[in-house]
C-alpha positions in Angstrom: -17.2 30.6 -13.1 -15.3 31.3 -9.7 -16.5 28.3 -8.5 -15.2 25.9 -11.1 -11.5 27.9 -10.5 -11.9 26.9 -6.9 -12.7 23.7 -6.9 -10.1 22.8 -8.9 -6.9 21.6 -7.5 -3.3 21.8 -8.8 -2.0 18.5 -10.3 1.1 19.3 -8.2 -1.2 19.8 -4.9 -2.3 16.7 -6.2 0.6 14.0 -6.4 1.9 15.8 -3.1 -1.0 14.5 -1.3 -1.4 11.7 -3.1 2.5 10.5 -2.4 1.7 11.5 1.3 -1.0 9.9 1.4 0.6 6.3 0.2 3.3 7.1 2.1 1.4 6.8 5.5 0.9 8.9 8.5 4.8 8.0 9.8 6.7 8.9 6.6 7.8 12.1 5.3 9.3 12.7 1.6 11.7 15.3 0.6 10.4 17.7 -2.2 13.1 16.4 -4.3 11.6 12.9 -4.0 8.0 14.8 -4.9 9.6 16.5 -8.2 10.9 13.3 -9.5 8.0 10.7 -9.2 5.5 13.7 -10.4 8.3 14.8 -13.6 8.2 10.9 -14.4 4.2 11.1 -14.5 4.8 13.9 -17.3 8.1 12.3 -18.9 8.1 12.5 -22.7 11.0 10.2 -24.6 12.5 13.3 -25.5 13.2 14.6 -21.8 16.6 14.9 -20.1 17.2 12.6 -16.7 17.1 16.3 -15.0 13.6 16.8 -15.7 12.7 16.4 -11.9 14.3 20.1 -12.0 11.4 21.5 -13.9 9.0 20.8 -11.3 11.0 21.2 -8.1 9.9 25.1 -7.7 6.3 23.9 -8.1 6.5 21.4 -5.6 8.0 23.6 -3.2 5.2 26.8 -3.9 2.3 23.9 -3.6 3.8 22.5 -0.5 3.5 26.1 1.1 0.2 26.8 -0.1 -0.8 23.0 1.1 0.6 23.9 4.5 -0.8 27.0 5.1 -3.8 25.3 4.4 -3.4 22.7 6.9 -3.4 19.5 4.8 0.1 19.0 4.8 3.1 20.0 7.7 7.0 20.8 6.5 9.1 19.9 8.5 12.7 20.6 9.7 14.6 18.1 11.8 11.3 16.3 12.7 9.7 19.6 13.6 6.8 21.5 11.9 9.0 25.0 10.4 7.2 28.4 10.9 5.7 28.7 7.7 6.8 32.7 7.2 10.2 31.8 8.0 12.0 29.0 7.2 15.2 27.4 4.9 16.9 24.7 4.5 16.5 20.8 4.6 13.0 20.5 5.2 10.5 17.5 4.7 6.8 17.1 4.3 4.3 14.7 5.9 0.5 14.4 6.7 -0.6 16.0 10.0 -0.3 15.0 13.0 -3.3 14.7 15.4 -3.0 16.6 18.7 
């Protein structure tokens, strides 16, 4: 049963790489940009323009945990952040290679 809990990935982990990915390898998007095209994946007739909001925290906690893992970089002023300590504007984009 572990198993099936690991392999299964968040849908927020999931549009981040996914927007990265379409993005390309010399883009980067602001988490803002993530919330909103993932909130308008989930959007219900009912919701409020703000709904973006929602998801913003989530972005930001899967972006981390994306990072950490290597899949992703954030970035501040063009630069990969130190991952224990950082604020602010920041960005995210695919790896670089070396």
């Amino acid at each position: 049963m572990s198993d099936d809990k690991e392999k299964r990935i968040d849908p927020v982990a999931t549009a981040i790489l996914d927007q990265l990915a379409a993005a390309g390898l010399d883009k980067s998007l602001s988490p803002m940009d993530v919330a909103k095209a993932y909130a308008e994946t989930r959007r219900k007739p009912s919701d409020t323009p703000e709904l973006w909001r929602r998801y913003l925290m989530a972005v930001k906690q899967q972006s981390l945990a994306l990072a950490r893992a290597g899949k992703i970089e954030i970035t501040r002023k063009g630069e990969p952040v130190d991952l224990s300590d950082f604020k602010g504007v920041v960005r995210l984009r695919l790896p670089r290679e070396a």
